[in-house]
Each structure stands twice: as C-alpha cells, then as structure tokens.
N, C-alpha and C positions, 0 to 999 in steps of 0.2 A: 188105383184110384187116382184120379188126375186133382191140381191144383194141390197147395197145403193148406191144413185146419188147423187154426186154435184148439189147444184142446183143454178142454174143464173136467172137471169130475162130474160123474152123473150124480143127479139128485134124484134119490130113490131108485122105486122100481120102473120097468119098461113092461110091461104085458104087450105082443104083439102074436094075432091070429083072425084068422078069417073061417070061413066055410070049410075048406079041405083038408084042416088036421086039429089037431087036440078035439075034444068034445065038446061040442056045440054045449055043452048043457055043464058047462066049469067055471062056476063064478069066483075063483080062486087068483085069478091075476096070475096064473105060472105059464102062461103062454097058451090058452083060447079066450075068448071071449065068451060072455055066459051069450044065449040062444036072446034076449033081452037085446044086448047091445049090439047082437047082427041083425034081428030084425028093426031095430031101430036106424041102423046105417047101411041096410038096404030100400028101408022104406023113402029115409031122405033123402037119397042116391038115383031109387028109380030102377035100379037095377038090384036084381037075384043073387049075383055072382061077386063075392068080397074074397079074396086069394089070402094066403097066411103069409108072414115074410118076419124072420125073429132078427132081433135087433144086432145089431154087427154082422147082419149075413147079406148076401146078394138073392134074389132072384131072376132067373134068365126064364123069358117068356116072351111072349110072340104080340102084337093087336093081330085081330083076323078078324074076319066078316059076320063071324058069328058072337063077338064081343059086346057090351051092353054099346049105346050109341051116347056120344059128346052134345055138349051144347049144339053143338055145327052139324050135329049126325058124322061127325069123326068117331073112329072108334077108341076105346076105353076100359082099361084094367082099372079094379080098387083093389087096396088092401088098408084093411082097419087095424086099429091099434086102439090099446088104452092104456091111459098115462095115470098114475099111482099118484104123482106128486110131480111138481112142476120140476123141469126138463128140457135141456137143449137139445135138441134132434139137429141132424143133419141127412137130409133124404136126396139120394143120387138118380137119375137114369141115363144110359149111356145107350147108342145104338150106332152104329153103320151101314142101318139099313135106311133110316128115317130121323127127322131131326125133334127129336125129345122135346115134350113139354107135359110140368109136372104142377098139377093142382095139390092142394090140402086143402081140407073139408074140416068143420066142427058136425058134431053129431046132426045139428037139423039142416046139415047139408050144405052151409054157406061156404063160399070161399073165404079160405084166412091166408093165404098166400098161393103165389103161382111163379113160374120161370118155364123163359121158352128158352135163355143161351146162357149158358155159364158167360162166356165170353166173346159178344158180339163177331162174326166173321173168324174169329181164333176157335174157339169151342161151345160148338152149338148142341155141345149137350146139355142137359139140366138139373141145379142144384137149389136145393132149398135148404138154409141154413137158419134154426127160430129156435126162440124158447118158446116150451109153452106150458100152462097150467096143468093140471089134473082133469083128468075128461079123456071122451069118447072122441076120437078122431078119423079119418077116411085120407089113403094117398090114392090118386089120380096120376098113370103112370097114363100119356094119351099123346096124339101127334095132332097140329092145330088142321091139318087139310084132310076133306073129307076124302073117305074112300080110300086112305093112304094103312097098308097093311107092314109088318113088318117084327122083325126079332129086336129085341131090347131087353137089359139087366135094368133093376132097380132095387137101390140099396139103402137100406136103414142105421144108421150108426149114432152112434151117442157123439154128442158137442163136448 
C-alpha cells in the first residue's frame, strides 16, 4: 500500500458483501448483506452486479466490456458494504493498466466522495479516506474515459 495512514481504532462493526458470497439472504451484519440491501443498492446503482470485498482485504479484478456502464458509459465495478456504527474507512484502487478513479455511494445512490489521483502527476492512483455513519453504502471502483478496459486491485481498510 502506498503513502502512510493515520491510524484510529475502529468504531464497531464493518459488515462488507455483495452478490458473490455469504448468503444473499443473512441480515446478521457477519459479512453479507441481507437480499434487502442489494436490492436496494442495485436498484440505486442501475446495475445487477455488487462484487463482495471484506474489510482489510484487496480485490484484484479487471473493468471489461461487459461491466455495468459509468455516468460517461465508462465502465464500472460496485461493491456494497454496511456500516454497523460510524466508521473511518479508507478505500484504495491501484492499477497499471489504467488510471483509477473511485466514487462512494450512500444507499439511494448519491455521491458522497470521489478521487481520480492520490497525488497529482506523482500517483494517479486513488484513495478515499472518510468517516462515515451507520448505513448502506456502494464503492465505485471505475476509469473517467470511456471505453477504457483494464486490471485493477481495490481495497477496504479501517482508518
């Protein structure tokens, strides 16, 4: 992981999951989301496809042609999460293929932060670093130019 973080104690719990593991249908907060809060943050998304990603882990995963479509018709990974009790996140994505840029979503879908360069011309990867409350959230792990495909990690960690 590039740059250094402050680091804090987490406040509570992190539940993070999507579509592809735990049980769609687990309102337990131990890492899925109940079937409630993906359809809720697919329906404000627009897209089908919410990917899992558990807190302090990486996922390495590709944009491609067949991805949900960006504001710009750029393509676009989610993965949803939900927050137990307010919570500093720090959310990464890195590539060498293509140059990162990472929205966050509240459940009806608005932007609550975004970043296209860690560090202007130095490191144009992207970091989002926030507190935030309790609630249904969405990452946006996306590249600003359309038609631009490519391999990229995006990682979840506690502040």
């Amino acid at each position: 992981m590039r740059g250094s973080f402050r680091s804090f104690a987490l406040v509570g719990l992190l539940a993070v999951a999507g579509c592809s593991s735990g049980d769609p249908d687990d309102d337990n907060n131990d890492g899925g989301l109940s079937a409630a809060d993906r359809e809720t943050l697919e329906t404000a998304l627009g897209c089908d496809t919410v990917a899992s990603l558990s807190l302090d882990d990486a996922e390495s995963a590709a944009l491609s042609t067949t991805d949900c479509a960006g504001f710009n018709g750029s393509y676009i990974d989610y993965y949803g999460f939900r927050l137990t009790s307010a919570t500093g996140v720090v959310i990464e994505m890195e590539s060498d293929e293509m140059n990162p840029y990472l929205w966050l979503y509240n459940a009806e879908g608005d932007v609550i932060a975004q970043n296209d360069d860690i560090e202007p011309v130095t490191n144009l990867n992207s970091r989002i670093q926030i507190s935030l409350e309790a609630g249904l959230y969405a990452i946006g792990a996306n590249n600003l130019s359309t038609g631009v495909t490519g391999a990229y990690t995006v990682r979840l960690d506690q502040d």
